[in-house]
C-alpha positions in Angstrom: 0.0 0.0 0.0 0.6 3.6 -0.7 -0.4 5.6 1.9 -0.2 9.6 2.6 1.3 10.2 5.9 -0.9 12.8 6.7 -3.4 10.8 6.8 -2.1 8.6 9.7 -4.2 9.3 12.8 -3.1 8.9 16.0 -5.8 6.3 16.7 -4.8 4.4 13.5 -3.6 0.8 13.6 -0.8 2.0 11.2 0.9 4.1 13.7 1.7 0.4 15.6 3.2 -0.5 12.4 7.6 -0.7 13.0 8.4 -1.6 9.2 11.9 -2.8 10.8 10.4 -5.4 12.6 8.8 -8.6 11.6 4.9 -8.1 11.5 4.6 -12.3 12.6 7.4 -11.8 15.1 6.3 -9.0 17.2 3.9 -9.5 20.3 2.0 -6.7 22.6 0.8 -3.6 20.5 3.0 -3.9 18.1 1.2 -4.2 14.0 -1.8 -4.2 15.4 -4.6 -5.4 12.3 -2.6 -7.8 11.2 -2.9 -11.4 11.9 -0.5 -14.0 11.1 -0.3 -17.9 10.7 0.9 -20.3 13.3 3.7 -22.2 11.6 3.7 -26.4 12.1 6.9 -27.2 12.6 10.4 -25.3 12.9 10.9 -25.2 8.8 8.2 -23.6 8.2 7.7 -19.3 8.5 4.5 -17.2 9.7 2.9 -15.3 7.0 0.6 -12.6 7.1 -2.9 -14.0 6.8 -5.0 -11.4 7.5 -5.7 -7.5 7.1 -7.5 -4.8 8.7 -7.8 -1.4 8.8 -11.0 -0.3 8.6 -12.6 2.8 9.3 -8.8 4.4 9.2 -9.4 7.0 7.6 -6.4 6.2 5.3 -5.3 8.2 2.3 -3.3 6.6 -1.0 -3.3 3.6 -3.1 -3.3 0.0 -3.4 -0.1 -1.3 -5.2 0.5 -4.1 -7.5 2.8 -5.5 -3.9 -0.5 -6.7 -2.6 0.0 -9.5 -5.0 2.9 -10.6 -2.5 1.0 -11.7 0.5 -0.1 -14.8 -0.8 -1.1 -16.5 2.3 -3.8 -13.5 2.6 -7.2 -15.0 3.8 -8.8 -11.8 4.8 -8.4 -8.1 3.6 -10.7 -5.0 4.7 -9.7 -2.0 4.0 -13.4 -0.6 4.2 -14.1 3.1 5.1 -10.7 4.6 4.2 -10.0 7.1 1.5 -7.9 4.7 -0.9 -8.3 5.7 -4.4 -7.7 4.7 -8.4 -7.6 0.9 -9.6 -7.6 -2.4 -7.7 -4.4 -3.7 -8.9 -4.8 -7.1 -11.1 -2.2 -8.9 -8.7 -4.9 -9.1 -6.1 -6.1 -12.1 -8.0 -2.8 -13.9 -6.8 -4.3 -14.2 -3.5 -5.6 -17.2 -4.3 -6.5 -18.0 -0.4 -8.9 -15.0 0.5 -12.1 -15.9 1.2 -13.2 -12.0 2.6 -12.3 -9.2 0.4 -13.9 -6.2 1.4 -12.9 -2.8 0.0 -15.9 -1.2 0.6 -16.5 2.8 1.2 -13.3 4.3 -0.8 -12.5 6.1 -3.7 -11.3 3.5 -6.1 -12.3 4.0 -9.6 -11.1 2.1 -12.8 -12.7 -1.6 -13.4 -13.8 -4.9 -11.6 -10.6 -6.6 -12.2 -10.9 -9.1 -15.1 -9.1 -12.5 -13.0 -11.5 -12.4 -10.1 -12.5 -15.4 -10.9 -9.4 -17.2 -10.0 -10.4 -16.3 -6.4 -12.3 -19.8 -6.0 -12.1 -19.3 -2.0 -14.1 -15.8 -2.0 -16.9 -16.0 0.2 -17.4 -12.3 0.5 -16.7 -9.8 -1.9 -17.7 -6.5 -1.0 -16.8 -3.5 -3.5 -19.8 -0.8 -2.5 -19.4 2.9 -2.2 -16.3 3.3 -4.4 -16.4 4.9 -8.4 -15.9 1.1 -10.5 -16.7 1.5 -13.4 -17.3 -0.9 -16.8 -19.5 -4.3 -17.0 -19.1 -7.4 -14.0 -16.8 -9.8 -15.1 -18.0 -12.8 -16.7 -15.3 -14.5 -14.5 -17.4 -13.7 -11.1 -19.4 -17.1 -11.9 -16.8 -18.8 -11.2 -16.6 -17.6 -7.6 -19.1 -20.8 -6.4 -18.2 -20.0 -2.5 -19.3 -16.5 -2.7 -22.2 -16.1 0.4 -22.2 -12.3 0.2 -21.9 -10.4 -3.2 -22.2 -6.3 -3.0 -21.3 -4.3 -5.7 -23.8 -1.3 -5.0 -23.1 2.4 -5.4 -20.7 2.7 -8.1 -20.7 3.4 -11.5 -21.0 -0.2 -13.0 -22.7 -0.5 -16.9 -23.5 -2.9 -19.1 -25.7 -6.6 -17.7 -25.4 -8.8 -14.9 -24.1 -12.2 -15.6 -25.4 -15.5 -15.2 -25.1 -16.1 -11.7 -27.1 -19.3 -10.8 -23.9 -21.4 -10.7 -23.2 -19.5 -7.3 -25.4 -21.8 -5.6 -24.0 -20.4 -1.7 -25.1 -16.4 -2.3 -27.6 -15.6 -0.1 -27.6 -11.9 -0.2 -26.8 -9.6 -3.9 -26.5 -5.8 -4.0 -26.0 -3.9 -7.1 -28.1 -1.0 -6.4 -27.2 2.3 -7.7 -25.4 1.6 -10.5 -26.4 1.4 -14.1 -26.8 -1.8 -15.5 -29.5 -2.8 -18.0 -31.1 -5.8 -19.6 -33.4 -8.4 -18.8 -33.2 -10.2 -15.5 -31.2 -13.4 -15.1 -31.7 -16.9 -13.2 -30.5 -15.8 -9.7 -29.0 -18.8 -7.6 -32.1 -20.5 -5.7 -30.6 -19.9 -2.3 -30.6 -16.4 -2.5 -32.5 -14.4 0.5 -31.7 -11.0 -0.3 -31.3 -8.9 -3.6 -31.2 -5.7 -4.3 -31.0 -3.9 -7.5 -32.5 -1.0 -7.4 -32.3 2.8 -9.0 -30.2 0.7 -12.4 -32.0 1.2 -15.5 -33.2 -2.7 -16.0 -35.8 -3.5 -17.8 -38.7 -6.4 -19.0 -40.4 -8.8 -16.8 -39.8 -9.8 -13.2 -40.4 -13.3 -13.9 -37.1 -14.7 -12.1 -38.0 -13.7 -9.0 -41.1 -16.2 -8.9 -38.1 -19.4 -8.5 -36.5 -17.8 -5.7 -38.1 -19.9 -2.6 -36.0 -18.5 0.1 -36.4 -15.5 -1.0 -37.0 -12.7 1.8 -36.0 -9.2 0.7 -36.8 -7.8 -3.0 -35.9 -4.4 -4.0 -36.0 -3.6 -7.6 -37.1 0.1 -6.9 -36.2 2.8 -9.5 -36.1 1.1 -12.9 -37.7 0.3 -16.1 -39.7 -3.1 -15.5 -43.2 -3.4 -17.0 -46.1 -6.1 -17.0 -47.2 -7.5 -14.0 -46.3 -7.4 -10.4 -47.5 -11.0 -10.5 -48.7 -13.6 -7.7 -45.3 -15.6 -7.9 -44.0 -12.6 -5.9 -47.1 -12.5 -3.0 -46.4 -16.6 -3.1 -43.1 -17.0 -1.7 -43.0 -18.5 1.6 -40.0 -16.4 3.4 -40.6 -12.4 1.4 -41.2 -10.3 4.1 -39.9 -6.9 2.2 -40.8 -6.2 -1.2 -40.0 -2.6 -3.2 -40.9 -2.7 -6.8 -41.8 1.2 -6.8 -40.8 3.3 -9.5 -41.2 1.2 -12.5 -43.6 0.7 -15.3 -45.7 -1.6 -14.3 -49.8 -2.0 -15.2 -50.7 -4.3 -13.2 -50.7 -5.7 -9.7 -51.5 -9.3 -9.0 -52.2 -9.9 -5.0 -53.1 -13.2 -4.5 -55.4 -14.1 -1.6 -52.9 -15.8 0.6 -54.6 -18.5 3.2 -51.6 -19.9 4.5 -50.6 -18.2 8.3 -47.3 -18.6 7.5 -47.1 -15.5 4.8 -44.2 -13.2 5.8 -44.6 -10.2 4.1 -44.5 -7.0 6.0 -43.7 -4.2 3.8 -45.6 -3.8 0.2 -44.4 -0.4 -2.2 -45.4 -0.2 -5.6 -45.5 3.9 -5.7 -44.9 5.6 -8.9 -46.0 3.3 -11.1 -48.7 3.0 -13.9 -51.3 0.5 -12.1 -55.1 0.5 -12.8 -58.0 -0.9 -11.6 -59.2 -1.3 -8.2 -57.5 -1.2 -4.9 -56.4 -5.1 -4.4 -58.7 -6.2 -1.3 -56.8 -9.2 -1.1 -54.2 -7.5 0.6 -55.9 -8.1 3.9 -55.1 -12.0 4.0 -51.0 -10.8 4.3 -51.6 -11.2 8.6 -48.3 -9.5 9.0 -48.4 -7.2 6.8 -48.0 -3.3 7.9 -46.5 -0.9 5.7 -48.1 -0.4 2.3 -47.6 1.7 0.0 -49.8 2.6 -3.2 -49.3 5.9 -4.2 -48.7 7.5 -7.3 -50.5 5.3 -9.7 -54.1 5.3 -11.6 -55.8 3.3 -9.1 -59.7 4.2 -9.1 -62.8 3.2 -7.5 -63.5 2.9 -3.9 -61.2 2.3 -1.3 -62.3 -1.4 -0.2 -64.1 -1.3 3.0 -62.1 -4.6 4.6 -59.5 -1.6 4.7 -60.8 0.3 7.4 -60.5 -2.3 10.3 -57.0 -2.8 9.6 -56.0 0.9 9.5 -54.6 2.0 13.1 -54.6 -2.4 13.9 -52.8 -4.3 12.0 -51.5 -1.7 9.4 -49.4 1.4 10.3 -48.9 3.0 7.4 -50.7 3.2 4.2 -50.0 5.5 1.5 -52.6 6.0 -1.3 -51.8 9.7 -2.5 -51.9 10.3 -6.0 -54.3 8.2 -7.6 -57.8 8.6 -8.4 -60.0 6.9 -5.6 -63.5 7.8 -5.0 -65.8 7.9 -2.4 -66.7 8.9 1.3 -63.6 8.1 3.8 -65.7 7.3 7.5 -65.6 9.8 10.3 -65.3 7.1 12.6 -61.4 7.1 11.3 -60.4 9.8 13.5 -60.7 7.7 16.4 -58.6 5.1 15.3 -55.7 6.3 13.1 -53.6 7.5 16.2 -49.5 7.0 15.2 -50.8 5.4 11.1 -48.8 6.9 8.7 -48.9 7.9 5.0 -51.5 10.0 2.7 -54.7 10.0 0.7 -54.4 13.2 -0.7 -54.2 14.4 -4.3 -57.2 11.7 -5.8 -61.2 11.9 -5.7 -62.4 10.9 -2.6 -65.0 12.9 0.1 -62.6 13.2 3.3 -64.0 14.5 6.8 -62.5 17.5 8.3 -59.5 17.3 10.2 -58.5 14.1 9.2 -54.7 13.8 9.0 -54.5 11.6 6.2 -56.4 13.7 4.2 -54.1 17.1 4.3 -53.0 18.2 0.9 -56.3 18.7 -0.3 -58.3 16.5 -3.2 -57.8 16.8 -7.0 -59.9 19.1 -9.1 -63.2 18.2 -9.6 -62.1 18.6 -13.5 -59.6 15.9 -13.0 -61.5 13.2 -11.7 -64.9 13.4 -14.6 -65.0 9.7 -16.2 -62.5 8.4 -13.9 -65.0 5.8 -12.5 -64.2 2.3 -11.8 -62.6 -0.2 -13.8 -60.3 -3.6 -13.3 -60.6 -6.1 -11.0 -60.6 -6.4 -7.1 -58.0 -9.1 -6.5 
């Protein structure tokens, strides 16, 4: 490593760092962040095995020397100030099974041998300036649990990546990839890929049994939001706002074990009716259904749930019609979230309906329309 000296804190593990010394030698507070193997017999040496200095606030760059320490098993160098490329030697460290370089500055792109880093089991690049297209070569990573690549500067389409069979848990939000979506590995529990510019169907998802947090928020799917989602056994936490979607499939679920908690589809293009069937999720409690072309009335099995079982409901935006009860006042102490901005008779003083109503001129021949599922 390259680092500015000015950027050496006094709290930094570098300042324990006595380059004349032996790193696997030294005892007490000496090299602290370092760890080192235990060696097996008297022919054999420690090597350095593991680094971190996280959160050091360090200044500089990462040189092509890092390819030296080839009994590395574990590198962070997360929230430091480390910036242009990752050198290409890192792929010599053929023993690391954590990489994380998270929160830095480092810019140029995903190196192309990461694949030949067969032990990876986390690879964590977020919050740095990467640009380019992911590496075919990632697929080859099969021990990879933890993938994040979110928040930089990454084009072009994600691989294949249901040969990594271990990832639970992929982020590459905040980037700007496009294309279709791919088979994700069936193990996965958490993905994220929000604010890209991606685009068709959300089909995929539907395979995904173990599935329990969905963000796909800020993009360019269309189609249908369809049952498969509502249908898997472990979601608990789905965002598909922002999108182009038409239409929202909520399946009546019958089964106590249904997860889901938190429902946004804001700032879409969805008609119809208000899904009533959205009052089988028992644990559900945040919903959000703002911004669309909704119509009708709101469904009366609403109202008992409001201020219960649900805590916020958003449904600003739209074009609903209709009386909202009085009775609501009584009941809607701490519930979150809007009806303003759409068609509907509000009483006075009711918190959810500040902002006002459309213009009467607005909501002519707006009536009704779709279904109720």
């Amino acid at each position: 490593m390259s680092i500015d000296p000015i950027s050496i804190s006094s709290e930094s593990f570098l300042n324990s760092w006595d380059f004349a010394l032996d790193p696997c030698e030294t005892t007490g507070t000496s090299f602290l962040g370092i760890l080192c193997t235990i060696p097996l017999d008297n022919n054999s040496t420690s090597r350095i095995m593991e680094i971190d200095l996280e959160g050091d606030e360090l200044e500089g760059f990462l040189t092509p020397a890092i390819g030296n320490l080839t009994e590395l098993v574990a590198l962070n160098l997360g929230r430091n100030k480390f910036r242009g490329p990752v050198p290409e030697t890192i792929t010599n460290l053929r023993k690391l099974t954590s990489l994380q370089l998270y929160e830095n500055f480092f810019s140029g792109s995903l190196v192309n041998g990461i694949g030949f880093l067969r032990k990876l089991e986390v690879l964590d690049l977020s919050n740095n300036r990467l640009s380019g297209s992911i590496p075919s070569s990632i697929t080859s990573l099969r021990s990879l649990t933890q993938l994040d690549l979110s928040n930089n500067e990454l084009t072009g389409k994600i691989p294949q990546l249901n040969g990594l069979w271990q990832l639970n848990s992929f982020d590459l939000s905040n980037n700007q990839i496009y294309g279709n979506l791919p088979e994700f590995p069936l193990k996965i529990k958490t993905l994220s890929l929000g604010h890209n510019l991606l685009s068709g169907h959300i089909s995929p998802v539907n395979k995904l049994r173990r599935l329990r947090i969905l963000d796909l928020s800020d993009n360019r799917f269309s189609g249908a939001i369809n049952k498969g989602v509502f249908m898997l056994p472990d979601i608990s936490h789905v965002n598909v706002s922002v999108n182009r979607f038409t239409v929202l499939e909520v399946v009546e679920f019958t089964d106590k074990a249904t997860q889901l908690n938190t429902l946004d589809v804001h700032g879409n293009r969805l008609r119809g009716h208000l899904p009533v069937n959205l009052i089988t999720y028992p644990n559900l409690t945040e919903i959000n259904l703002g911004h669309n072309l909704f119509s009708g009335q709101i469904p009366s099995e609403y109202w008992p749930r409001l201020g219960f079982s649900w805590r916020s409901l958003d449904l600003e935006y739209n074009y609903l019609e209709g009386p909202v009860p009085r009775e609501l006042n009584r009941t809607l102490e701490g519930v979150r979230g809007s009806f303003a901005r759409n068609c509907l008779t509000c009483p006075k003083d009711l918190q959810l309906c500040l902002g006002g109503q459309r213009p009467a001129s607005e909501c002519v021949g707006r009536k009704g329309g779709g279904d109720h599922s």
